[in-house]
N, C-alpha and C positions, 0 to 999 in steps of 0.2 A: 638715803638713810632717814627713815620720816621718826619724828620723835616719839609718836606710837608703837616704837618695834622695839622686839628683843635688842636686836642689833645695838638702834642708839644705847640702848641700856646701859650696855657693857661699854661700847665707846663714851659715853661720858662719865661712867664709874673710873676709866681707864685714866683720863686724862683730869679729871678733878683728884684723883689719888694723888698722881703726878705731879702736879700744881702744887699739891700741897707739903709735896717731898721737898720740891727742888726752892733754892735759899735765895738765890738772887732775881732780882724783877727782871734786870736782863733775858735771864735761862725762862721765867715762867713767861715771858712774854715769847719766847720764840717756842716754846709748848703750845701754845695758844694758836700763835698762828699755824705750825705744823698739823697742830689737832685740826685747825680748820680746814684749810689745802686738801689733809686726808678727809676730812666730811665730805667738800665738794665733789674729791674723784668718786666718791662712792655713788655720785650720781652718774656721771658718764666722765672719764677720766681725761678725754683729750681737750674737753671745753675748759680745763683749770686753766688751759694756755691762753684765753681769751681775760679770764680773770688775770692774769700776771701780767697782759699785756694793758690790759685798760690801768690795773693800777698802778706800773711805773710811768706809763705815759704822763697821765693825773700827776704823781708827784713831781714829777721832771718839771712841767710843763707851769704849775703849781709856783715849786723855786723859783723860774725864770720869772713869773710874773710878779711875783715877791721882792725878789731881787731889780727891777729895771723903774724906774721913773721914766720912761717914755712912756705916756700914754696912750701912743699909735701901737709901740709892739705890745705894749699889755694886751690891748684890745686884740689885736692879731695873735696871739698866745691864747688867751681866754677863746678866741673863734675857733682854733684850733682842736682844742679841749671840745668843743661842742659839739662841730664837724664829726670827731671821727667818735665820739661817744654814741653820737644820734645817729650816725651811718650802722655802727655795729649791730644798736637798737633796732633801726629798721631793718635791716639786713637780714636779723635771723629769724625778727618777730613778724615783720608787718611784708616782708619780700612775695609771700607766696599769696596774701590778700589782694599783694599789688598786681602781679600777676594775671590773677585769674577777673578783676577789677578791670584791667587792661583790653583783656581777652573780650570780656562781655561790653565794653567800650567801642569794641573794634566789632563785633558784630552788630550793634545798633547802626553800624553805615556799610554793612554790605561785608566787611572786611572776616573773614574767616581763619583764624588763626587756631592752632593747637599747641601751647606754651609746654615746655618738658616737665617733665613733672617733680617737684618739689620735695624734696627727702631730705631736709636738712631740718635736724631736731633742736629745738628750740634751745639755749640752753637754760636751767633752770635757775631763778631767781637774778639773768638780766638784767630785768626792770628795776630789781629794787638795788643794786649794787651800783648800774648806771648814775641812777638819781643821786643816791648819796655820795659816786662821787662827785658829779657835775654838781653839787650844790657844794663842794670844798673848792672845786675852782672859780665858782664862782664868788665865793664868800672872801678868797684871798685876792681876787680881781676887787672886789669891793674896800679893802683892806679891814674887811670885819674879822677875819683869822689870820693868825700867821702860816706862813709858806715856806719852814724852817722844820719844820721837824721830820723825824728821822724815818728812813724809809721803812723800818720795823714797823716806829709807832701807823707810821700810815697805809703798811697794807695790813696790821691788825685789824686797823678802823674798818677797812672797808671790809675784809675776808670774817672775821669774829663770826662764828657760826654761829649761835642763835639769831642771831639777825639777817645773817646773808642771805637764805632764799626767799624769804616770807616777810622781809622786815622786823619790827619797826623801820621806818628811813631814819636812823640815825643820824644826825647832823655831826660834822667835824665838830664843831664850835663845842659840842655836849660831851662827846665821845675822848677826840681825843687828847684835852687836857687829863682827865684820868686814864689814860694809856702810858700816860708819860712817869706821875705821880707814883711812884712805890704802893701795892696796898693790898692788904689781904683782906679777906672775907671776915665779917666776927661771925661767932655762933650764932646771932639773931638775925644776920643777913642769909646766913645758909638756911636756917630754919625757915623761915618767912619764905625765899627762894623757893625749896624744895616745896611748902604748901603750894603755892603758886601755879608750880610744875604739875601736881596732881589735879589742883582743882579746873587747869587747863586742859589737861588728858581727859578728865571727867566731863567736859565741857563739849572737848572732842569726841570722842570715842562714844559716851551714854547717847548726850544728846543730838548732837549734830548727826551724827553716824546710826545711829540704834533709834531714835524715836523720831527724828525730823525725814533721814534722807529715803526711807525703804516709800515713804508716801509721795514725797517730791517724785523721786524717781519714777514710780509706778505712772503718775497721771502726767507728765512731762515726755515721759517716751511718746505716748496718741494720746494729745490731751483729747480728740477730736470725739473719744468713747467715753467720755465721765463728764457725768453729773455735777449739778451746781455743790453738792456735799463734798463729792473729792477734789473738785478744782478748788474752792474754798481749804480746803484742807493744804492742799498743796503749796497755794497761794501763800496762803500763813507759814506753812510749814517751811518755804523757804527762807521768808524771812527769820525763821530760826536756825534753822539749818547756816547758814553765810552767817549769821552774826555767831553762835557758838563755832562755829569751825575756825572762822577766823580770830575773834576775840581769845579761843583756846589757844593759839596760835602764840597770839602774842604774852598773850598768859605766861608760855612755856619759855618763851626769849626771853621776857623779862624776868621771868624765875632763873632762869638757869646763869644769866648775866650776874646776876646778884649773886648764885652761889661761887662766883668769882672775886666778886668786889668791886661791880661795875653797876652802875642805877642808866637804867635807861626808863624816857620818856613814857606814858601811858599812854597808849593809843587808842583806846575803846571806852567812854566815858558815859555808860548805858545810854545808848544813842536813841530805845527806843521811848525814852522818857523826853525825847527832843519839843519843842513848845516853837514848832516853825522849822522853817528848814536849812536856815542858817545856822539856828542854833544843831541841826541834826548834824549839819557838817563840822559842829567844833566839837563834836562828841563820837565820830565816827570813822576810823579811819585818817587818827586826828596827826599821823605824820603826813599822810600823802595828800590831805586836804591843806596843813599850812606849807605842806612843799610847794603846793599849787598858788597859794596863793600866793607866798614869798618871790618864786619866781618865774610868775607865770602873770599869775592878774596882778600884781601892782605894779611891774615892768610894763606889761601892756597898758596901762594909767588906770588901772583901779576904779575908786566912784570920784575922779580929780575928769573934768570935761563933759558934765553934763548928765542926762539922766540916757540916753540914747546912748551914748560910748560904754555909760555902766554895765546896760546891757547886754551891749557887744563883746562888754570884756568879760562878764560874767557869760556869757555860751561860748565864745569861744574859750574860755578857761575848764568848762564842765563836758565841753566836746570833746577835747582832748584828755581829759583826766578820764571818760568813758575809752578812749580810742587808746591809754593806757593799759587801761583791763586787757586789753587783746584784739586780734582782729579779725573781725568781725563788726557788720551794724550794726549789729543789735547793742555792743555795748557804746556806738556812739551814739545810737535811740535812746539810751538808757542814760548817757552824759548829757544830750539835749535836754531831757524831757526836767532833768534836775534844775538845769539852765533857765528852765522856761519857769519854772517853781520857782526858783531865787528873784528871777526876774519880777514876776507878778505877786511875792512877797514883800521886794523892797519897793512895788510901785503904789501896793495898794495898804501897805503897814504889815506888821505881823512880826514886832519882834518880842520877847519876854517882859519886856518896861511896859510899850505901847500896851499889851494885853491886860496887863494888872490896870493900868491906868482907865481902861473901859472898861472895867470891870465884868471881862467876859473868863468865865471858869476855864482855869489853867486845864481840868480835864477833859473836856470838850476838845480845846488844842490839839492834846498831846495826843487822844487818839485820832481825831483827824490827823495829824501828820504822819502819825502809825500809819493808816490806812491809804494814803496817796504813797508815801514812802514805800508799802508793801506791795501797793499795785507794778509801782515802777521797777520793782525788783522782775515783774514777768519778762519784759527782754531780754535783763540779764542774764536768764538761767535759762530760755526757749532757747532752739538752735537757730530759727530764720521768722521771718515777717509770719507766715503761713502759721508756726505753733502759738506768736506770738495771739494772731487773731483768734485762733483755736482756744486757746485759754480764757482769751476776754468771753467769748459767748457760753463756754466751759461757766463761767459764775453766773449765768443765766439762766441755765438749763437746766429746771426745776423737775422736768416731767421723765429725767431720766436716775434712774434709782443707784445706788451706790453698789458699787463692787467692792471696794476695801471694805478687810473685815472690820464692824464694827467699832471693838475695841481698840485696833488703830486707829483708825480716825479722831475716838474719843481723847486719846491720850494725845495725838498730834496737836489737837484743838487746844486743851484744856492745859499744855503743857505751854502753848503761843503765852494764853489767857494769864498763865502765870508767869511769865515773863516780863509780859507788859507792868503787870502790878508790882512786883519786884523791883522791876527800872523805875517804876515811877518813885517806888518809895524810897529807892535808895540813889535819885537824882544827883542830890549835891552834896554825896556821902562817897565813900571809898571801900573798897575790898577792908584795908586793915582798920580804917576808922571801925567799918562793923564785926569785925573780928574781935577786937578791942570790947567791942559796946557787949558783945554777947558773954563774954569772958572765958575762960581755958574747959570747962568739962563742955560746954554746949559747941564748941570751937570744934575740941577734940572729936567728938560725935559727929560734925561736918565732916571734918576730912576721914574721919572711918567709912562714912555713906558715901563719901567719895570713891574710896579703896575698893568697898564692896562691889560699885555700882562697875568698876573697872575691870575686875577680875571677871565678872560675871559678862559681860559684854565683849573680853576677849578673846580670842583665838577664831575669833572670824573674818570677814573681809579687812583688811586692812585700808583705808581709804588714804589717798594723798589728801593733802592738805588744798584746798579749793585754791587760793591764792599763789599756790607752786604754780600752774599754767599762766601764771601774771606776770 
């Protein structure tokens, strides 16, 4: 049920109706979760068993750890929670990478194997359900949450359909003290919500979908036949492409949260106005970057042991947050090569004070980080080493003439170009601060251009959401 279809339409007109009939938080909280359960099966009905089993597990396991002052079985409760969260994870996501990994291992020594082949469908949104909940057991192992609350409020947390396939990672700690809380929506929260909604759809559907991916797509399938004009085109265009698809994404979670009475975290802080590439990660994919860092790099000792451990624990932190994305290399080339940027950023200076202080022009920065940022994005989106190299020599090849018709090109280009300038201008500003600033007719004409841009780009391919395969 992808939040661009009729379908969702009607299911969340259905249950926001609903919500707003029934009187007790009790009854709307268990609306909430039914509504969710029914989201999930509408992707593949028999994986909801996976979702009900991870999340009583989590809260069982959770209590006990809550409940015991020994801190041998904590730890053995908390290992527990890990074990089989991270089993399920590998299992359904990373099993058949491992496999055919295995396979090609075993023929580098002679060894000829033909593994069965692999038909188990991912299930969808996994990763981000996993994470958020292994960060509540672990939070109540820390004793930063409590490990008491009620098994409604705790597989709302986790299940809450705007978040469950695509994120935000919702932290317990944010979540669900306002699960517990009695609380309705006011009219400026649903208003505000619903813009949200649109301007995420808009973000989806126009740009990400209609103006970025027909050019990605085109020169990504052989990058090996186009020109320095469309692999440049391309290049860029991804980086529009993944940041509209996803930041729509969460657009529409946090809108649709809201039109409940729920604030969840911003995840996307226009990243491409980043001034380095620390700062790109506090601006980007800003829950799975401090999941990462909460409990991943500062567990492993952070920048506490040296400048050499810094680094180890910065690649191995950024190797596995690529090997998160999925499996495949290409997105631990892509979690490396980030690794190797942080690294050579914190060894050689390069953060937003340092830069002002040398007085080197903040826009100089900000596009060179655009531009390494953008390049890095080619593994992500290639299928193997071979398209990855194809692309690189793709922006060198000048002497081969452009096949996209012109006018797409133009617009893919000039629509990046406007992006960047936009981020940049609206760095350390917000959606509603500039809604605000522009005030209600110029507002109002935003989201009509919005409407337009939506109707008219409809009834065509309907795209999933790039991060649903995450």
């Amino acid at each position: 049920m992808l939040f661009n279809s009729l379908t969702f339409l009607v299911f969340f007109a259905i249950v926001f109706a609903l919500h707003g009939l029934l009187r007790g938080w009790t009854a709307r909280k268990r609306l909430l979760l039914v509504g969710s359960y029914v989201f999930y099966a509408a992707w593949n009905p028999p994986y909801v068993a996976i979702l009900l089993f991870s999340t009583a597990m989590d809260w069982w396991l959770a209590r006990l750890i809550w409940q015991s002052d020994d801190d041998r079985r904590r730890k053995r409760l908390l290992l527990v929670s890990l074990v089989c969260n991270l089993s399920l994870l590998g299992f359904f996501k990373y099993g058949d990478f491992l496999l055919h990994n295995f396979q090609a291992l075993g023929a580098t020594i002679g060894v000829v194997w033909q593994p069965p082949r692999w038909s188990i469908v991912l299930p969808i949104g996994i990763s981000f359900y996993t994470f958020a909940s292994l960060s509540y057991t672990i939070d109540v192992y820390r004793r930063e949450v409590k490990g008491d609350w009620s098994l409604l409020d705790y597989a709302l947390f986790v299940s809450f359909f705007p978040h469950l396939v695509a994120g935000p990672i919702v932290r317990a700690r944010k979540l669900l003290p306002q699960i517990a809380e009695p609380r309705r929506a006011t009219s400026a929260q649903v208003g505000w919500g619903l813009v949200l909604v649109v301007i995420g759809l808009f973000a989806k559907t126009v740009l990400a979908d209609s103006v970025f991916a027909p050019v990605v797509d085109t020169v990504y399938i052989d990058p090996a036949q186009h020109g320095a004009a469309d692999t440049w085109a391309a290049v860029l265009g991804f980086s529009g492409q993944i940041y509209y698809d996803f930041a729509g994404y969460s657009l529409c979670a946090i809108g649709l949260a809201l039109c409940f009475g729920f604030e969840f975290p911003d995840n996307f802080r226009f990243p491409y106005a980043a001034r380095g590439f620390s700062d790109f990660w506090r601006r980007w994919h800003v829950s799975l970057s401090s999941w990462l860092r909460d409990y991943l790099y500062i567990p492993l000792g952070g920048n506490r042991g040296g400048e050499l451990k810094t680094y180890r624990n910065l690649m191995l932190t950024m190797l596995l947050g690529g090997l998160w994305h999925g499996a495949s290399w290409m997105y631990v080339l892509w979690g490396g090569l980030h690794g190797l940027w942080l690294s050579l950023e914190r060894r050689f200076g390069g953060s937003d004070t340092a830069e002002r202080r040398e007085g080197k022009p903040v826009v100089v920065v900000t596009l060179v980080t655009f531009l390494v940022v953008t390049l890095t994005w080619i593994p992500f989106r290639a299928i193997d080493a071979a398209a990855v190299l194809a692309v690189v020599n793709g922006l060198a090849r000048f002497d081969v003439a452009s096949t996209l018709p012109a006018a797409q090109l133009a617009t893919c280009i000039l629509a990046m170009l406007a992006t960047v300038i936009w981020q940049f201008a609206m760095r350390d500003r917000s959606l509603e601060e500039a809604f605000e600033r522009i005030g209600t007719l110029p507002a109002t004409a935003a989201i009509g251009a919005c409407l337009i841009g939506l109707y008219l780009c409809s009834g065509g391919d309907q795209r999933a959401f790039i991060y649903f395969q995450f």
